[in-house]
N, CA, C and O atoms as CSV, one atom per row, in Angstrom:
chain,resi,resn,atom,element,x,y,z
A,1,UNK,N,N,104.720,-45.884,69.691
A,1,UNK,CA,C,105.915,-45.674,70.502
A,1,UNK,C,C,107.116,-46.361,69.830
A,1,UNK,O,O,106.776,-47.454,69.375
A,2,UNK,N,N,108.541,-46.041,69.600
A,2,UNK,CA,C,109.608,-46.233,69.705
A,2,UNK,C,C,109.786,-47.735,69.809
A,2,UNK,O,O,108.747,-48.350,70.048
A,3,UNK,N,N,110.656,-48.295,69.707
A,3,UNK,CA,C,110.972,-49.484,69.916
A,3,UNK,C,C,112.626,-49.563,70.394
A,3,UNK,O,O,113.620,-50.141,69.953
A,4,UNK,N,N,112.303,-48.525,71.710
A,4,UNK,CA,C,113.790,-48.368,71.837
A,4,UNK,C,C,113.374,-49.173,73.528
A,4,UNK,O,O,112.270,-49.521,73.948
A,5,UNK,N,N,114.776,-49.265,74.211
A,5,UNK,CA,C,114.639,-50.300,75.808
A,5,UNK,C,C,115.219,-48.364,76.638
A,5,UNK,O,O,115.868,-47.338,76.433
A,6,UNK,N,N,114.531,-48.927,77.378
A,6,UNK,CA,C,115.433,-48.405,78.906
A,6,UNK,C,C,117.253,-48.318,78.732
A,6,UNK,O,O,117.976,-47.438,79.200
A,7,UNK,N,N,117.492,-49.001,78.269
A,7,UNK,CA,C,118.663,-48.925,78.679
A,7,UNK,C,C,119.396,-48.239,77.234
A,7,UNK,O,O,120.546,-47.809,77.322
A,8,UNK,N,N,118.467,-48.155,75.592
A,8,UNK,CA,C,118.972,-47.549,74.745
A,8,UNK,C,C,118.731,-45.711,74.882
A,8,UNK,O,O,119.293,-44.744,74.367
A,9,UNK,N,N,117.728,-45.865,75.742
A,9,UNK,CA,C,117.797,-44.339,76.013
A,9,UNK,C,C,118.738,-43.871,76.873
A,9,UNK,O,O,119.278,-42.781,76.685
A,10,UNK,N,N,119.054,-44.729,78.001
A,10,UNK,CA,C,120.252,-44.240,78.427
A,10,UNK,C,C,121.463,-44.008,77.926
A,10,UNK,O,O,122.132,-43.039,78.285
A,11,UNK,N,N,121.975,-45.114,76.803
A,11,UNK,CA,C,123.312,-44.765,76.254
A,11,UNK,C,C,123.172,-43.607,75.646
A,11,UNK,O,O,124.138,-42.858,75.790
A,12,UNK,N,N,122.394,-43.248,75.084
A,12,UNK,CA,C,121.984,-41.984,74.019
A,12,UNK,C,C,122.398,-40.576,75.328
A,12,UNK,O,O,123.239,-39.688,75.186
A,13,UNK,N,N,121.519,-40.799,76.476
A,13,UNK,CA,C,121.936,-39.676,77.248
A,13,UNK,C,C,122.694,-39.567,77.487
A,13,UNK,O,O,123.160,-38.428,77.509
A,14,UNK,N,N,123.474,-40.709,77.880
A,14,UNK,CA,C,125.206,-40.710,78.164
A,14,UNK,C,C,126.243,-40.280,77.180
A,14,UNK,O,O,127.321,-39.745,77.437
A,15,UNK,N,N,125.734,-40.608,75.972
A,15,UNK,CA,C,126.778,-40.264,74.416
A,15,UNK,C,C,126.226,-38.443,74.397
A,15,UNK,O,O,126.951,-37.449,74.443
A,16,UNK,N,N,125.173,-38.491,74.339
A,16,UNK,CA,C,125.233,-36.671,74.223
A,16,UNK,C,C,125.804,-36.394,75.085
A,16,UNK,O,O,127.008,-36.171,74.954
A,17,UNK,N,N,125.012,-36.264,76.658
A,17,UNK,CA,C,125.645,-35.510,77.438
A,17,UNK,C,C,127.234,-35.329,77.390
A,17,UNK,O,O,127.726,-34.203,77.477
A,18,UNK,N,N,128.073,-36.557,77.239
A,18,UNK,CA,C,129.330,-36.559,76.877
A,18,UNK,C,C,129.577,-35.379,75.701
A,18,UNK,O,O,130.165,-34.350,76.034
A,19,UNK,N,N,129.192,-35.526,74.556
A,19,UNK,CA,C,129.340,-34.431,73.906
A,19,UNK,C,C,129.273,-33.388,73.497
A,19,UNK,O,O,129.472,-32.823,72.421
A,20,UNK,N,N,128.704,-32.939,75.288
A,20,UNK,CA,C,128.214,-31.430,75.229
A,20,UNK,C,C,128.793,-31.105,76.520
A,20,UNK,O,O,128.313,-30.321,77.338
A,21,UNK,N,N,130.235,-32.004,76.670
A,21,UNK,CA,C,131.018,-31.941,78.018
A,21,UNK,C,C,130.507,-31.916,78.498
A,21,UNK,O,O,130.360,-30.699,78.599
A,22,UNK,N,N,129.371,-32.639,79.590
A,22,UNK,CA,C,128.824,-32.871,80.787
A,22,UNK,C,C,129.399,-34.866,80.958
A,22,UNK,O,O,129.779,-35.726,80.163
A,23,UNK,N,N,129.151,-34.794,82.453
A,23,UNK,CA,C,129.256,-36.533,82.973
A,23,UNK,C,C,127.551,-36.509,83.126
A,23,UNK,O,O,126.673,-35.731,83.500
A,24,UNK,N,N,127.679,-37.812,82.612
A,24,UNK,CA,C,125.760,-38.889,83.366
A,24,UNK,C,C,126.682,-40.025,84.531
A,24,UNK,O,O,127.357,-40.988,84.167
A,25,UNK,N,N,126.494,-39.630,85.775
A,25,UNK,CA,C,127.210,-40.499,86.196
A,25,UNK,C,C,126.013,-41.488,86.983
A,25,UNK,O,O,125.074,-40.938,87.560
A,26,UNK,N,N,126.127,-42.823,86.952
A,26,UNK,CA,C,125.592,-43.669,87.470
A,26,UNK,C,C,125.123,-43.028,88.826
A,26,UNK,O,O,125.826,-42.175,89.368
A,27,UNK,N,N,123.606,-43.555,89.521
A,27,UNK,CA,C,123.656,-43.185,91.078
A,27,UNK,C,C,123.247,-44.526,91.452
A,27,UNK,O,O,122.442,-45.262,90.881
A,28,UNK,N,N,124.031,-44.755,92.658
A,28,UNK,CA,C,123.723,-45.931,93.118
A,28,UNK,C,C,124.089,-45.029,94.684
A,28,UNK,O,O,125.030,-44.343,95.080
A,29,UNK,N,N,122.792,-45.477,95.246
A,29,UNK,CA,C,122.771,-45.096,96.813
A,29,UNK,C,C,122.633,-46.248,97.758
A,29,UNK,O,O,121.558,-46.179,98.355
A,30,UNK,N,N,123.363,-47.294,98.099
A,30,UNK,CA,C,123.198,-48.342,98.897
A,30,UNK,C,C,122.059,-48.193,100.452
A,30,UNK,O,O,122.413,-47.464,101.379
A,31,UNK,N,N,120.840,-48.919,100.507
A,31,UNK,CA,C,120.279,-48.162,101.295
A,31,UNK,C,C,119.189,-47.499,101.094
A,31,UNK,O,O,118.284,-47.485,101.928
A,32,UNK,N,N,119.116,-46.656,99.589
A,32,UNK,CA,C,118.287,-45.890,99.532
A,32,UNK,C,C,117.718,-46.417,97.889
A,32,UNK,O,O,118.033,-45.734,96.914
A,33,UNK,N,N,116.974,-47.522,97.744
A,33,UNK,CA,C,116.548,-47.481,96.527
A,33,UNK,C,C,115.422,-46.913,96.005
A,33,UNK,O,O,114.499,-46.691,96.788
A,34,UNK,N,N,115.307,-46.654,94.958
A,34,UNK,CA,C,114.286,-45.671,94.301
A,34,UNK,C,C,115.408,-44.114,93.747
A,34,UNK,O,O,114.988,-43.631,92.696
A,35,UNK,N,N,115.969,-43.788,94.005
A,35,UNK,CA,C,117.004,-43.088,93.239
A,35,UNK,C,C,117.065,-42.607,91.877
A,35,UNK,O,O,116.907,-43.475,91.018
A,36,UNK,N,N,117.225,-41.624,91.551
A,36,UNK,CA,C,117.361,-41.519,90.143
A,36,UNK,C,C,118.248,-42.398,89.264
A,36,UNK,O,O,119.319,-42.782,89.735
A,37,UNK,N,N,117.891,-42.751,88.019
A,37,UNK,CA,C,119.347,-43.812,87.403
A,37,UNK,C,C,120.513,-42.706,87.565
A,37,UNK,O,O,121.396,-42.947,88.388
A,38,UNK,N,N,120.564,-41.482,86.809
A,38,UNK,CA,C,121.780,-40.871,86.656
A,38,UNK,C,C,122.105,-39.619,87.404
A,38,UNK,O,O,121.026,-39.041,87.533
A,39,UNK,N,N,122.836,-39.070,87.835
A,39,UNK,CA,C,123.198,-37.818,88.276
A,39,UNK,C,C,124.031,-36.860,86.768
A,39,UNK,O,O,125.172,-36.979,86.319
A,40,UNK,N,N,122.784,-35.869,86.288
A,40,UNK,CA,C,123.657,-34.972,85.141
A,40,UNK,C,C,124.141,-33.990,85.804
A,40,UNK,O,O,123.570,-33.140,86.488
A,41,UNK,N,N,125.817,-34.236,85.439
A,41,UNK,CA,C,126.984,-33.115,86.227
A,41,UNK,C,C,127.152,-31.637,84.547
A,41,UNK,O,O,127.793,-31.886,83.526
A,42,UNK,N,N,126.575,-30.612,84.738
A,42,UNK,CA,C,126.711,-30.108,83.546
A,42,UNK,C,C,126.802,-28.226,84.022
A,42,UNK,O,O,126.234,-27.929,85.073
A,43,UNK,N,N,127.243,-27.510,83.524
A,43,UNK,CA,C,127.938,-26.326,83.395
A,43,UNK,C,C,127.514,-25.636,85.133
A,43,UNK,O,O,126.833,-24.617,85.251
A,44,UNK,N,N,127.920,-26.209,86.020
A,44,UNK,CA,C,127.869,-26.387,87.487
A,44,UNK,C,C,126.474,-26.575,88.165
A,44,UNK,O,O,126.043,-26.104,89.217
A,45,UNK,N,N,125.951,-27.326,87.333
A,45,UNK,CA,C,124.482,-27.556,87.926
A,45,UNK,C,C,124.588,-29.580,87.588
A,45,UNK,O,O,124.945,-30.206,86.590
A,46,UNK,N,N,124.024,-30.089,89.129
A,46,UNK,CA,C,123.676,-31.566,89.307
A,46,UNK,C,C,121.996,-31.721,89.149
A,46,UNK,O,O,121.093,-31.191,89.796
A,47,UNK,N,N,121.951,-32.836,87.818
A,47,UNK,CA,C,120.258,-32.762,87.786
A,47,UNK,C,C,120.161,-34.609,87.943
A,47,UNK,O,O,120.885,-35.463,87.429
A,48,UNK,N,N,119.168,-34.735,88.707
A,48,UNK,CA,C,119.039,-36.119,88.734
A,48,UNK,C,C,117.893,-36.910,87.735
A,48,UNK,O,O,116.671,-36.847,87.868
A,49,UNK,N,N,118.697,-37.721,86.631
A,49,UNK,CA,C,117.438,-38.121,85.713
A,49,UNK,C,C,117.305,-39.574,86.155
A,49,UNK,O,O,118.164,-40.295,86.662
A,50,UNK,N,N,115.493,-39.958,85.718
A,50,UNK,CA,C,114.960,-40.914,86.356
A,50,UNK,C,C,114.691,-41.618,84.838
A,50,UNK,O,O,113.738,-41.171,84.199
A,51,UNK,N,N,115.542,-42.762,84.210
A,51,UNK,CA,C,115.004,-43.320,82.667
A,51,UNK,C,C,114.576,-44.157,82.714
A,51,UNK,O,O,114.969,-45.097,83.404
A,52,UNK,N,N,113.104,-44.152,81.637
A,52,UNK,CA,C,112.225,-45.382,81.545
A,52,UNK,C,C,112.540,-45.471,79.870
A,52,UNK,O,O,112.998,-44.683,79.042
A,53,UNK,N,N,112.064,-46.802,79.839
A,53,UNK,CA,C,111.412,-47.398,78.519
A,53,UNK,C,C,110.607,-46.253,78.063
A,53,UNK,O,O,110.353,-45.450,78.961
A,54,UNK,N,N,110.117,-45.957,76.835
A,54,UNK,CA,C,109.274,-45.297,75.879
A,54,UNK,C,C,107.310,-45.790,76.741
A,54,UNK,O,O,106.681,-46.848,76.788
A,55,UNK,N,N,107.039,-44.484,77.210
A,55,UNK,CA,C,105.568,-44.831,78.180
A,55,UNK,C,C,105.789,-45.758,78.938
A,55,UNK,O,O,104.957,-46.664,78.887
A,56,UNK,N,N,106.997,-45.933,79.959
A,56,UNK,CA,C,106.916,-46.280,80.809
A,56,UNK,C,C,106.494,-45.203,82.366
A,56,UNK,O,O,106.570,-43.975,82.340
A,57,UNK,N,N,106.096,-45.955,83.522
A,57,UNK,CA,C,106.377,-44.594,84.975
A,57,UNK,C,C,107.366,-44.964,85.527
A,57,UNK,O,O,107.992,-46.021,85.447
A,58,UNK,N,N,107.547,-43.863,86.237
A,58,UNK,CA,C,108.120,-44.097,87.386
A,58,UNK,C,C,107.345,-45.155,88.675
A,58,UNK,O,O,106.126,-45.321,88.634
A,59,UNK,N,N,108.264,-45.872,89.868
A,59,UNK,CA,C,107.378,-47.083,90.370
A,59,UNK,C,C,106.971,-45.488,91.580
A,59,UNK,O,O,107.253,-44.294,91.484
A,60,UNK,N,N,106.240,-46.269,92.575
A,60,UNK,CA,C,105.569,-45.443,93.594
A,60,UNK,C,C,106.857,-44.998,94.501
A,60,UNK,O,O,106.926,-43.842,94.918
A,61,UNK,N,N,107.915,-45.998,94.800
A,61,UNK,CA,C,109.092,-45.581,95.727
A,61,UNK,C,C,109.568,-44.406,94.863
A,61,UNK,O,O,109.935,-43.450,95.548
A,62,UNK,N,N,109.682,-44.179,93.186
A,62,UNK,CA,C,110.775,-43.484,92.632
A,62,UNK,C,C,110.016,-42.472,92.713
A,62,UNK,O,O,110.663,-41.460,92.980
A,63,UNK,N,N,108.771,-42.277,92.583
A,63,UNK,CA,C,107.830,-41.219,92.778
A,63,UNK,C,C,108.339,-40.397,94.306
A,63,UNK,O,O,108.648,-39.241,94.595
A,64,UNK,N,N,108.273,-41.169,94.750
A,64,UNK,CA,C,108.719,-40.997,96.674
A,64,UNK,C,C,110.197,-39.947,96.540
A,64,UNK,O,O,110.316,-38.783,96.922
A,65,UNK,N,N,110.862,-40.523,96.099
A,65,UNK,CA,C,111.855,-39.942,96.255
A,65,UNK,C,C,112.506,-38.898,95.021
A,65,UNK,O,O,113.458,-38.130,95.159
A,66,UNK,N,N,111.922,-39.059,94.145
A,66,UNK,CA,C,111.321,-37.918,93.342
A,66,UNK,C,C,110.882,-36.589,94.019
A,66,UNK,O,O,111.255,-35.433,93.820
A,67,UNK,N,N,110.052,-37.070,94.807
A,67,UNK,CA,C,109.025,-35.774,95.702
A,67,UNK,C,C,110.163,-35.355,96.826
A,67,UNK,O,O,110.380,-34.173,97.090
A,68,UNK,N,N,110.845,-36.414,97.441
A,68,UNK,CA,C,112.065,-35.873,98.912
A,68,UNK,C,C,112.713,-34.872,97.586
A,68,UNK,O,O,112.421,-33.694,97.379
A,69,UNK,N,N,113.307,-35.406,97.086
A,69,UNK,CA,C,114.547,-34.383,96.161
A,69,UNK,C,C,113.687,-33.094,95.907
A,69,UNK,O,O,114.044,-32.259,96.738
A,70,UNK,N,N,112.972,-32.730,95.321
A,70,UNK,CA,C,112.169,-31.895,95.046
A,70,UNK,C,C,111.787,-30.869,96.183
A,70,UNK,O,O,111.739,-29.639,96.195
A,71,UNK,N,N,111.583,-31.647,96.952
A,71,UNK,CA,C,111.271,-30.693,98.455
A,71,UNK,C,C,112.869,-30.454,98.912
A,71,UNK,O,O,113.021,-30.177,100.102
A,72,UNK,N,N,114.045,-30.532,98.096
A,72,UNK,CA,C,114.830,-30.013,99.106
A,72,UNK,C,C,115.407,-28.803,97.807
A,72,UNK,O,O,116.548,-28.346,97.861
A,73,UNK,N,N,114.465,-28.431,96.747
A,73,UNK,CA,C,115.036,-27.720,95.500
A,73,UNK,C,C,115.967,-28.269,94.854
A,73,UNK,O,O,116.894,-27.625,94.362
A,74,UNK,N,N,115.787,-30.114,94.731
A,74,UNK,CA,C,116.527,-30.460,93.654
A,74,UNK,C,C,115.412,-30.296,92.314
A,74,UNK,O,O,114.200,-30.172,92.491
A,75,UNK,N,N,116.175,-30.326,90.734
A,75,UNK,CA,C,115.464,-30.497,90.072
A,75,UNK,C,C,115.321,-32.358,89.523
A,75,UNK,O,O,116.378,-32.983,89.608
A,76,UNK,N,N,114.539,-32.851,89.196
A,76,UNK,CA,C,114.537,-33.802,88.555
A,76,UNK,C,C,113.789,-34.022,87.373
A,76,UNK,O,O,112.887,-33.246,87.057
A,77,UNK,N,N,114.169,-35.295,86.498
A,77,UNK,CA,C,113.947,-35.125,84.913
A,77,UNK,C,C,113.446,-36.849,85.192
A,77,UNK,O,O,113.945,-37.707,85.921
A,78,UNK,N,N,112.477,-36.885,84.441
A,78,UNK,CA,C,112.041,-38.243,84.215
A,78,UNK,C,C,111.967,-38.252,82.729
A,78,UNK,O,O,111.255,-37.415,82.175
A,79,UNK,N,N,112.772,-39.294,81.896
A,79,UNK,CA,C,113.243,-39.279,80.496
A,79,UNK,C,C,112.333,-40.906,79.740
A,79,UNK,O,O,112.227,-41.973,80.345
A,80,UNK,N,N,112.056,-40.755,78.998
A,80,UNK,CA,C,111.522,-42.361,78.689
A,80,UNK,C,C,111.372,-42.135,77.023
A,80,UNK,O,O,110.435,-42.630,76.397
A,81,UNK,N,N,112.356,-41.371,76.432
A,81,UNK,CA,C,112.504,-41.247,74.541
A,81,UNK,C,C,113.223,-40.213,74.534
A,81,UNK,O,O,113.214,-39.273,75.328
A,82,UNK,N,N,114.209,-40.481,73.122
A,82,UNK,CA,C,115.460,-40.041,72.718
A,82,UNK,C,C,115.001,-38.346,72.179
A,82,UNK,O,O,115.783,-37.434,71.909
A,83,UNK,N,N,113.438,-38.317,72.140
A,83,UNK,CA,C,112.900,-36.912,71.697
A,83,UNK,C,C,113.505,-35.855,73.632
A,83,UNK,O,O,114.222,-34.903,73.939
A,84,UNK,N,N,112.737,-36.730,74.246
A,84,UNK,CA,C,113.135,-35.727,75.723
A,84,UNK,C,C,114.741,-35.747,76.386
A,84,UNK,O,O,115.225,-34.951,77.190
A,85,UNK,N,N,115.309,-36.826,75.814
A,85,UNK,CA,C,116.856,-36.545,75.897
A,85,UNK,C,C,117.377,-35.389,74.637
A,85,UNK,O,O,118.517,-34.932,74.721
A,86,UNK,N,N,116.735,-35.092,73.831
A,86,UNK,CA,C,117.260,-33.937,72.955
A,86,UNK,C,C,116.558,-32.929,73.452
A,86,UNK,O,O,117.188,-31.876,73.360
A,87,UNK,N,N,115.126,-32.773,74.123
A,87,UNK,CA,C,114.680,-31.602,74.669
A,87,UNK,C,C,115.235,-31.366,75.790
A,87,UNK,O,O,115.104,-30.163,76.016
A,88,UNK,N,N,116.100,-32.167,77.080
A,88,UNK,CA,C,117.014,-32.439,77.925
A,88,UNK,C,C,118.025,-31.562,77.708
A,88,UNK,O,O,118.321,-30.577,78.385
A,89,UNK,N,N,118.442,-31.901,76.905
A,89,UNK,CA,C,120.069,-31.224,76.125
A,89,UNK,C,C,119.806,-29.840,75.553
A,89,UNK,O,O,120.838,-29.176,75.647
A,90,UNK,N,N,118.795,-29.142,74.984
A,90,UNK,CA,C,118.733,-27.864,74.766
A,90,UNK,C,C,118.964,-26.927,76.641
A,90,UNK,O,O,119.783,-26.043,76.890
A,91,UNK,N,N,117.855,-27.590,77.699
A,91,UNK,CA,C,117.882,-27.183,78.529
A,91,UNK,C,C,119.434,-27.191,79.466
A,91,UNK,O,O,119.876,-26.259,80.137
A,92,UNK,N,N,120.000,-28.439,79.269
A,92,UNK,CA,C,121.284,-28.583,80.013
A,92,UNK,C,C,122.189,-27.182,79.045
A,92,UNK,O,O,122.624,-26.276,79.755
A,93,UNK,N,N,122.359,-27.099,77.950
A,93,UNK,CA,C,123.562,-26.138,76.934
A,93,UNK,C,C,122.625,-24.694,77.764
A,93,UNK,O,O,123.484,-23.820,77.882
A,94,UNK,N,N,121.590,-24.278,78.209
A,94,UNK,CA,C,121.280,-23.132,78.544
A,94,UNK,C,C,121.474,-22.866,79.808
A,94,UNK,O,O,121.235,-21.711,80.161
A,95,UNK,N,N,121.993,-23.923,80.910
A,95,UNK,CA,C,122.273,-23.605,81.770
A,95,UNK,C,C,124.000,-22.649,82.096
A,95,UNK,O,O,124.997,-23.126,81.554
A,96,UNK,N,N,124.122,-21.636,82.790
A,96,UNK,CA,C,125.035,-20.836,82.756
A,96,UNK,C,C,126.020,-20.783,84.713
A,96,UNK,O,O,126.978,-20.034,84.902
């Protein structure tokens, strides 16, 4: 595995997505923790990504609310290497 952190995969999602004109905007839900880290705002579609460390999980709450979003036809992305933030980004440029 990588020897990258949690938080270097995020800048990476944040620097692409930026350069493929989309926002990663922070989610912070006061109240409701377990949340995805980011909300991707990209060619009128909101996807909520969940970033770990390289083989990291998700905890059992993020799982939880993973599954609410899902049951209401959100999509969500659980990211943990700079390979699935570039397989991320093919899927975000194909959205229309």
């Amino acid at each position: 595995m990588p020897h990258y952190s949690e938080k270097d995969i995020e800048s990476y999602l944040r620097e692409k997505i930026k350069e493929i004109g989309g926002k990663a905007y922070k989610w912070v839900s006061p109240g409701n923790a377990g949340v995805p880290d980011r909300l991707i705002c990209i060619n009128g579609t909101i996807i909520p990504v969940e970033l770990k460390a390289p083989g990291k999980k998700p905890t059992e709450l993020q799982l939880k609310k993973h599954a609410e979003l899902r049951k209401l036809g959100i999509e969500v992305r659980v990211i943990d290497t700079k390979k699935k933030v570039d397989e991320f980004l093919k899927h975000c440029e194909g959205l229309q």
